[in-house]
N, C-alpha and C positions, 0 to 999 in steps of 0.2 A: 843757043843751047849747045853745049857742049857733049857727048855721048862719046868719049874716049876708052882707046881699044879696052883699057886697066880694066874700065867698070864693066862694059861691055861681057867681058870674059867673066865677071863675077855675079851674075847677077840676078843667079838660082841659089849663090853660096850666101854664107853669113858675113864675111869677110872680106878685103879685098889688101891688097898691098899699099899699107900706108907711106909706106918710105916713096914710093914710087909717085905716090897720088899727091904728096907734101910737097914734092920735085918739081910736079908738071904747072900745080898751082903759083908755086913759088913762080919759075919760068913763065907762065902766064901772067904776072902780077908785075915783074921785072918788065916787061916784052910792052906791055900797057902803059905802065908808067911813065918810064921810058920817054911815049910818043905825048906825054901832058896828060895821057887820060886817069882817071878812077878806076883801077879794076874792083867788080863788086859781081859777089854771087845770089842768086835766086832759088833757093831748093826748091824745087816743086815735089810735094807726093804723089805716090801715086795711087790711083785710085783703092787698090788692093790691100795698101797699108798704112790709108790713112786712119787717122785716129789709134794706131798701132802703135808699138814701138817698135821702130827703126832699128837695131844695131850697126848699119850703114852709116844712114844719118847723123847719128850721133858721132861714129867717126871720122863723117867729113865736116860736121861743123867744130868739131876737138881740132883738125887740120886749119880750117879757116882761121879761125880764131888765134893758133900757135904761130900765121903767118900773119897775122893783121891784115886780113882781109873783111869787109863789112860784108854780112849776105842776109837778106830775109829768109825767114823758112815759111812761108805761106802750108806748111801741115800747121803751124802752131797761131797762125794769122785765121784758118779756118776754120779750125781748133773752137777760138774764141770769138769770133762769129758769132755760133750758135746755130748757123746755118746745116742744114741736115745733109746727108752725103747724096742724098738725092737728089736736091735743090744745088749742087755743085757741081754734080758731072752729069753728062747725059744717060741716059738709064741701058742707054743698046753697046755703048762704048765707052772709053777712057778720055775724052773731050771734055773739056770746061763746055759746062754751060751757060746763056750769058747769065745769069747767075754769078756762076761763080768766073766769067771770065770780067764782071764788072767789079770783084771783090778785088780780084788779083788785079785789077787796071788798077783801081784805088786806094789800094796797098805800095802800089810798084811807084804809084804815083809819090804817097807819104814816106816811104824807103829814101829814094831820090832825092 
């Protein structure tokens, strides 16, 4: 998991610095490659805006995408589930449940 300063600093906002965030990705992608690997992203939501719409999300998978990077979004894998938001996270906190941390193993699994 990645949680870098950019996002970090935006993360009560609607917005964040795309040009900067396209930059760090790209650098990440180069830096991975690079060494034979795959770089590949995993969006997690979060509990608070799942089933929501994102205006974040959406603009970091517009960046993904504009760099050819492959990333699941498990809001839209859990989405279509059908699985209820209660049967996903734990109810006292922000935690996969196993529930939903056996959705995301076998998502991440079919991703892969």
């Amino acid at each position: 998991m990645i949680f870098y300063l950019d996002y970090q600093e935006t993360l009560n906002t609607k917005s964040f610095n795309q040009k900067k965030t396209s930059a760090n990705f790209k650098f990440l992608k180069q830096a991975i490659e690079a060494n034979g690997a795959i770089f590949s992203v995993t969006i997690i939501p979060p509990k608070s805006s799942y089933l929501k719409g994102d205006p974040k999300r959406d603009k970091l998978k517009k960046i993904l995408i504009e760099n050819n990077i492959p990333f699941l979004d498990l809001n839209q894998v859990l989405k279509d589930s059908g699985i209820s938001k209660n049967a996903i996270w734990w109810s006292d906190d922000t935690h996969f449940s196993p529930n939903g941390a056996k959705l995301t193993a076998k998502s991440l699994k079919g991703f892969l």
